[in-house]
N, C-alpha and C positions, 0 to 999 in steps of 0.2 A: 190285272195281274195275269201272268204269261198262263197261262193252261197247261199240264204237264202229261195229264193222263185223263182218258174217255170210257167211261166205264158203264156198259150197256147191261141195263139190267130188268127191260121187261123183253118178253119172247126170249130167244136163247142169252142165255147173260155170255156175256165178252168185255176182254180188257182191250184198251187200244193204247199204243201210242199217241200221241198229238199230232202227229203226222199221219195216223189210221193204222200204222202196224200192229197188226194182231200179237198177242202178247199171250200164249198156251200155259195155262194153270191147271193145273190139278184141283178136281173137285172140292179135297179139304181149304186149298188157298184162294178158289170163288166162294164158296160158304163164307169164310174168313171175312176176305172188303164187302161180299154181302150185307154182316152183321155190322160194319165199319162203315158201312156209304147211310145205313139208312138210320142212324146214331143218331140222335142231338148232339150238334158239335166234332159229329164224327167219331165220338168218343165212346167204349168202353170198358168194362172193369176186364183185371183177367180172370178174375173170379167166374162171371159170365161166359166170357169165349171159351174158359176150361168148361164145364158145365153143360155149354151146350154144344162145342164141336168135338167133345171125348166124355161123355155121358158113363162109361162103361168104364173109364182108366182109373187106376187108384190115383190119387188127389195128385203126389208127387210126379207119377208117368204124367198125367196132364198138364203139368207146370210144363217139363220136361218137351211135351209134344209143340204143347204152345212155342216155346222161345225154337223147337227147330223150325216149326211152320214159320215165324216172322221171319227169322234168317235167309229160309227157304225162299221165302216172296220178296224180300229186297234184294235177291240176286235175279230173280225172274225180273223185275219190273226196271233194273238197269241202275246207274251212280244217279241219275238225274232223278227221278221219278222215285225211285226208295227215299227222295228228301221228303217226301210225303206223309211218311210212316215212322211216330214215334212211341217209344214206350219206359212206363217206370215202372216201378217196382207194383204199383197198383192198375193201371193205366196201361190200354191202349191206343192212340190216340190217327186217326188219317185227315188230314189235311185238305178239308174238301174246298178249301177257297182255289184249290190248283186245278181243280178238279169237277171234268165237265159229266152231270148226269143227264140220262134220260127221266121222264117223268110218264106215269100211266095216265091214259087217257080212257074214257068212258067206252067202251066195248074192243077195245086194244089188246094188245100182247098181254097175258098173263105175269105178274112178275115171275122171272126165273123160271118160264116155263118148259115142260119137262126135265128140271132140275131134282138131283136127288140122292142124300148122301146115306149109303146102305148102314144101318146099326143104328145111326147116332138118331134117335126117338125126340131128345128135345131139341136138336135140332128141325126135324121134321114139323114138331109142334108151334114151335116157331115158325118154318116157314107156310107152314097153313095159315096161322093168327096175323102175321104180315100181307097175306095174300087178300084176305076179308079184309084188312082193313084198309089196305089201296083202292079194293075194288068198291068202298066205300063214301073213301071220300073224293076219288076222282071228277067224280060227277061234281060234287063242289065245286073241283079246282078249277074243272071249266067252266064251268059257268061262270064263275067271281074273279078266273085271269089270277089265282092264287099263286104267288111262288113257293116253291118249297125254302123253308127258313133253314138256313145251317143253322142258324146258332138262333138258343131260347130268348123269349120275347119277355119280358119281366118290366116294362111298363104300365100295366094295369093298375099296380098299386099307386103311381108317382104322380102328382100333378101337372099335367100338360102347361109349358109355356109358350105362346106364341107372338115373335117379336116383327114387327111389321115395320117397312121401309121408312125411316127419317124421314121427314120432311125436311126439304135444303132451302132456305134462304137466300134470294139473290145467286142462284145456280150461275155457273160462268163454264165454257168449254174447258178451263182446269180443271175445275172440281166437281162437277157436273155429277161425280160419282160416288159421293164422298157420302151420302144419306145413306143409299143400299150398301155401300159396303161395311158402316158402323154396325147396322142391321144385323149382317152376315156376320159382322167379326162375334159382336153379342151373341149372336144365337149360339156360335161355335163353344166362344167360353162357356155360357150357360149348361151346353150340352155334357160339360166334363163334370157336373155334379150327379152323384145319385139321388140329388134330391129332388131331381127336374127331368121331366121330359120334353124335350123341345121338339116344334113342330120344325119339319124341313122348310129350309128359307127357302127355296127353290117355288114349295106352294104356299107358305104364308105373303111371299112380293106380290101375287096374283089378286089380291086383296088392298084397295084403295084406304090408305091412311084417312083420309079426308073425308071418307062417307060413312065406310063402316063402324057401325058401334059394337062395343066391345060385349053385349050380348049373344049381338050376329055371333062374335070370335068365337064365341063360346060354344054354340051349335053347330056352325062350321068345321071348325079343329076341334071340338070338346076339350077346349082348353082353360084351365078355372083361373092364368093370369095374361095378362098381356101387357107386354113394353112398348112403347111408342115414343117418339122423340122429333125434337129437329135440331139442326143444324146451325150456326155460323160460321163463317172464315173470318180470318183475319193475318193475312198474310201466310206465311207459314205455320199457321194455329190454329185451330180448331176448339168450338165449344160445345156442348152436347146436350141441351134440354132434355131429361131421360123421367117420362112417366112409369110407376107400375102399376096396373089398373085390376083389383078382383073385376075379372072379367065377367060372371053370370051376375053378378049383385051391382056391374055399373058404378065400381065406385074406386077413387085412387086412393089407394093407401103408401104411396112411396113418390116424392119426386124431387130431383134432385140436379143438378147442373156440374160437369166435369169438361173440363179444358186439357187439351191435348197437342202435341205436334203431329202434324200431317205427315211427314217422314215415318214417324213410329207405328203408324195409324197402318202405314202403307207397307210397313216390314212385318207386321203382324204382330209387334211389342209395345201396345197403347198400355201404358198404365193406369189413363184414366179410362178407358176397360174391364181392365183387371179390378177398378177401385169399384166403378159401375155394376160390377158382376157379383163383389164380393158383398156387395153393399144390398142387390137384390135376393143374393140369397138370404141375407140375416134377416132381412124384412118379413121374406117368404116364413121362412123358420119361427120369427118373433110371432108373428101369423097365427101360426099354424098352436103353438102354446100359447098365447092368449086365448084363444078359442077352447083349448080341451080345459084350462080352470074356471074357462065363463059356464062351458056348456054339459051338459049330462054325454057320456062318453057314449051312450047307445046312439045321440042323435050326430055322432063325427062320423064324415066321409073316411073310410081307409086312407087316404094318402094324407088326410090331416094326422091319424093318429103316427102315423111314421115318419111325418116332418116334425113332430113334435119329439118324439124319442129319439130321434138321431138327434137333434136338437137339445135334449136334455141327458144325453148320454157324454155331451161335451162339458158339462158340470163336475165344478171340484168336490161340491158338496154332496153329503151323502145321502142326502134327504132327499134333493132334485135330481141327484142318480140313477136313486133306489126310483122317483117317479119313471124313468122309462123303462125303467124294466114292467113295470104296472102297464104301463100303454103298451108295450111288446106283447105283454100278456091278454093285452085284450085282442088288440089285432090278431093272435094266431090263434083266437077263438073266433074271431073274424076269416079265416083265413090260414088255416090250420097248414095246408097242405104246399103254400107258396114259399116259393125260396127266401123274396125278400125282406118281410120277417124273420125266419129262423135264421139267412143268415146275420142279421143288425142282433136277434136277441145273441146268438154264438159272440160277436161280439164284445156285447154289453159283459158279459162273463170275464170274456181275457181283458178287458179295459178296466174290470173292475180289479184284478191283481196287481194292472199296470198302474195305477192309480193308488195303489197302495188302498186300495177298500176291503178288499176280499177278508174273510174272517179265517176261509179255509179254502186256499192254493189247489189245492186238490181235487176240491168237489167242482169250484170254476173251470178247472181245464179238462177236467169229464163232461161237464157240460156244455163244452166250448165245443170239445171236438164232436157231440152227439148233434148239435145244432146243425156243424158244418156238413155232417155227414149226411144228415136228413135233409137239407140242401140241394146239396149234388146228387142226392138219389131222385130227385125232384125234378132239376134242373143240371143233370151233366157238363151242360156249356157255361156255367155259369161263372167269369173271371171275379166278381166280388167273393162267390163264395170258395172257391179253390184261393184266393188272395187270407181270407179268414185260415184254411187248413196250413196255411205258409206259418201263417202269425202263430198261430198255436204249436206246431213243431217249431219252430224259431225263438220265439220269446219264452214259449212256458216248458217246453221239455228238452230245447236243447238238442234237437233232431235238428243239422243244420241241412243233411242233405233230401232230407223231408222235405222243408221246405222250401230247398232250389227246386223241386220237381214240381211241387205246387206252383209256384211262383210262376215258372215255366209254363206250366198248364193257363194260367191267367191269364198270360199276358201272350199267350196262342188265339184265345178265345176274344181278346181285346190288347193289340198292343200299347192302346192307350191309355193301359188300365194303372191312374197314380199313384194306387195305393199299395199294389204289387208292385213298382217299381222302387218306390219309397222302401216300401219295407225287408227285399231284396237286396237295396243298397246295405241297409242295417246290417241283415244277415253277412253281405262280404266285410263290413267293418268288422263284424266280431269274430270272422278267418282271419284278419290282418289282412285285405286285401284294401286298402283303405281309398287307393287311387280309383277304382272302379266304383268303390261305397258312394264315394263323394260327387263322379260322373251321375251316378245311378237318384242316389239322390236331391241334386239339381236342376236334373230332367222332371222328374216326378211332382220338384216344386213350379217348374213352369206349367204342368198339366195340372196342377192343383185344382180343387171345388173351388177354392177360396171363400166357401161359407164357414161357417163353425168350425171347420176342421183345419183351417188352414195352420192354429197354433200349433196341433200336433207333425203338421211338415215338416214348420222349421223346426222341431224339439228334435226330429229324429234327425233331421240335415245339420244338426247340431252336432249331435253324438258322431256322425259320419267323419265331421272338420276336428273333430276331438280327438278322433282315431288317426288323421293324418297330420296328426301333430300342429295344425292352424288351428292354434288358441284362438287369434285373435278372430276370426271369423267362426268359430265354434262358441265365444262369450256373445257376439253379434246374435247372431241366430235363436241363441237361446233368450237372448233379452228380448228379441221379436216376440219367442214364443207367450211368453211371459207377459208382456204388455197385455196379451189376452186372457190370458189364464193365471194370473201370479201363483197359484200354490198347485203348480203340476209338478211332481217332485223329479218329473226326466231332467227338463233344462235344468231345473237347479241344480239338481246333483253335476250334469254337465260343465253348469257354469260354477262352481266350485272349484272343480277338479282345475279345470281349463287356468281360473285364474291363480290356483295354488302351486301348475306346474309353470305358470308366468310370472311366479316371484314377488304376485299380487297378496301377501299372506292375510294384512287384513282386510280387502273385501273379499279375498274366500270365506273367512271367518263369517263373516256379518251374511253371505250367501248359504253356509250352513245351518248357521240360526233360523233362516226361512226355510231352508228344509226341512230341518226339524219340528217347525211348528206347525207346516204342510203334512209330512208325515210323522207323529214322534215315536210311532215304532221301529221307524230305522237307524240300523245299525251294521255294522261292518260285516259283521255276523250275514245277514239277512243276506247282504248287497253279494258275499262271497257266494253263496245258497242258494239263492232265489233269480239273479239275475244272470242273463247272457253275456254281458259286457265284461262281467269277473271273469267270463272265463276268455276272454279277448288274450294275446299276446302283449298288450299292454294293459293287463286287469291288474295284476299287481303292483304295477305304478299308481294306477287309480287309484286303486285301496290306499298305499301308504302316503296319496296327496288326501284322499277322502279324513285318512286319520290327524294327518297332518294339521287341517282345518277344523276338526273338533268334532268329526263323528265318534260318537260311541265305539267300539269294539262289542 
């Protein structure tokens, strides 16, 4: 990615052009990307930057100071280079992927030395406590060849997988390549679940299929699974032998055989990929809850007990619900102070309203949003948990442009991130934006986990084709979801609506009935109240197809 701006910030701090052009600021607007270059994620609050670069202003003069200073420096730093610098109503946010630093090195330039802004005391105190602590861990960074990480590292908790090169059958100068790149393709889908950590294919090829045993994998990459496979052709066809090996115990718990075309293989759209991917995560997952009702929960690995609750947070019932929220609860006694717990237990709270569980609406989305928040105070960079602060201004209160900035913030941190794009899209259906909804959430179902969650993609890629008036691929969709999950009451209510405004009147009927018995506290009442869709541009169509087909009022 192009570099846009050079911002030197041990011995005298200086901005530069990319081409070297010095670029003259004013003390308060180097304090400013000071506090912005050396961020997690680049990111922070305005609360912060008021506070500590106008200490002395009454609260309002410091809003006030703050929005002239950002103003002020995207005209200093030029059209190009101000794409750098964004900001919401919460959030400050710079763009360090554009963005080349200097780094301290062990008896080096001072950060920001002889820098100094007269008054402002926390700032000062700041730049002391920054100063100790570079000069801290520098010596680390050299010796260990450390980079500096823009964005927070939230693997610790997740199970490392490591997929290692096909072995190819009968190899020929056509396909000759066609092992390492199943390999590759796996790893990649794999990588798109937060259930999994995957090792980079780049160092897991380096490791001979044929000798190493899958304990080595394990002390090698500290990896607790591994996939292995081979290959055949057959013409324009491919087959896939696909092992999943608990990697430190030596033992396969998954193996399964998927057939493919080499064309799809080579366009990056293997469905028997996508089936192989979806199919290792439920194993991983089925895994990982077999184990927490075999074993006394003091003697589970942390990444068991969070495969398990993501896993059991995908439950209709309220019993196996209620269980992850228990495993939430121990893990963050495990674990009090890590994102990726509080933000799964934030979660489990707005899914339980979503879900039609919740006893009390209110108390879930106080504790949805306290989750999120303690989060991001944790983790800044973190696109899962700004993806959560979307969902809960979005679904539970109705703040839609809340959650475009979240959303936005996510998927800064991770463009990759499916579950902010998914739920993104939702948010433009419920503007009536329904063209973009529908773009928005179809991209998101190609980046899918495709573990456990995938029924919830197509429910909301449901609602999205509902909103652009495609019944008939909005009844589709929702009966995907369905197939998985039969009593999630999203699709159903979707697939109601969808076949009552298709003149379907009674299988909408007989699709209410299953709603009703999915949820039988819902009623027209509730749906006008409680959900985002009512207040769509076409909510009161809904309503009067929802009535139509024999919901309550």
């Amino acid at each position: 990615m192009t570099v846009l701006l050079r911002i030197c910030r041990f011995g005298a701090f200086g901005v530069f052009h990319a081409d070297g052009r010095s670029i003259p600021l004013g003390a308060k607007h180097q304090a400013l990307l000071a506090l912005l270059s050396t961020a997690e994620g680049g990111i922070r609050t305005r609360a912060f930057l008021e506070k500590t670069l106008w200490c002395l202003a009454q609260p309002e003069q410091a809003k006030a100071s703050l929005r002239t200073a950002l103003s002020t420096l995207r005209r200093h730093l030029g059209p190009e280079a101000a794409k750098l610098l964004f900001a919401n109503r919460e959030r400050v946010i710079l763009d360090l992927t554009r963005i080349e630093l200097d780094s301290g090195v062990s008896g080096g330039p001072t950060f920001m030395e002889g820098f100094e802004l007269p008054h402002e005391e926390v700032f000062r105190s700041w730049l002391s406590e920054t100063r100790q602590e570079l000069a801290r861990i520098a010596p680390q960074a050299a010796a260990t060849g450390a980079p500096h990480r823009g964005r927070v590292v939230l693997d610790g908790l997740l199970p490392t997988v490591t997929v290692l090169p096909f072995a190819q059958r009968h190899p020929t100068e056509d396909n000759g390549v066609l092992g390492d790149l199943i390999a590759e393709e796996l790893s990649r889908h794999l990588s798109r679940s937060w259930a999994f950590s995957v090792t980079s294919y780049l160092a897991s090829r380096q490791l001979d299929p044929q000798r190493v045993r899958p304990a080595e994998v394990a002390g090698l990459a500290q990896a607790g699974y591994l996939v292995t496979g081979s290959i055949t052709t057959d013409g324009s066809r491919f087959r896939a032998q696909i092992d999943l090996h608990d990697a430190p115990r030596e033992k396969v718990v998954w193996s399964r055989s998927f057939e493919g075309s080499q064309r799809n293989l080579l366009e990056g759209r293997s469905t028997a990929l996508r089936n192989a991917t979806q199919q290792i995560g439920q194993t991983a997952a089925g895994e990982a809850v077999r184990l927490v009702g075999f074993q006394p929960l003091r003697d589970l690995e942390n990444h068991t007990l969070l495969m398990a609750a993501i896993a059991q947070m995908q439950e209709m019932e309220a019993e196996k619900f209620q269980q992850a929220h228990d495993l939430l609860m121990h893990l963050l006694e495990r674990e009090p102070d890590h994102a990726l717990p509080l933000t799964w237990m934030g979660f489990w709270h707005a899914m339980r309203v979503e879900k039609g569980l919740s006893p009390n609406r209110e108390q879930d989305c106080r504790l949805a949003t306290r989750m999120a928040e303690a989060a991001i105070a944790v983790a800044p960079g973190f696109s899962l948990a700004h993806t959560l602060k979307g969902l809960i201004s979005s679904h539970l209160l109705f703040r839609f442009d809340l959650a475009q900035d979240a959303y936005d913030l996510a998927l800064r941190d991770n463009p990759n991130e499916a579950l902010a794009l998914l739920l993104k899209g939702a948010t433009l259906a419920y503007q009536d934006v329904p063209d973009e909804a529908v773009a928005l959430t179809d991209a998101a179902r190609r980046l899918s986990p495709l573990g456990p969650q995938s029924y919830y993609f197509d429910a909301i890629s449901a609602l999205a084709n509902l909103t652009a008036r495609d019944f008939g691929r909005a009844i589709e969709l929702a009966d995907r979801s369905l197939r998985s999950k039969q009593a999630f009451p999203v699709p159903l209510r979707s697939k109601a609506i969808a076949l009552q405004m298709s003149g379907r009147d009674a299988e909408a009927r007989s699709t209410v009935d299953r709603l009703l018995q999915a949820a039988p506290r819902f009623n027209l009442s509730q749906f006008q109240r409680d959900n985002p869709a009512a207040m769509s541009p076409a909510g009161q169509e809904w309503v009067s197809a929802l009535r139509a087909a024999g919901v309550p009022d």
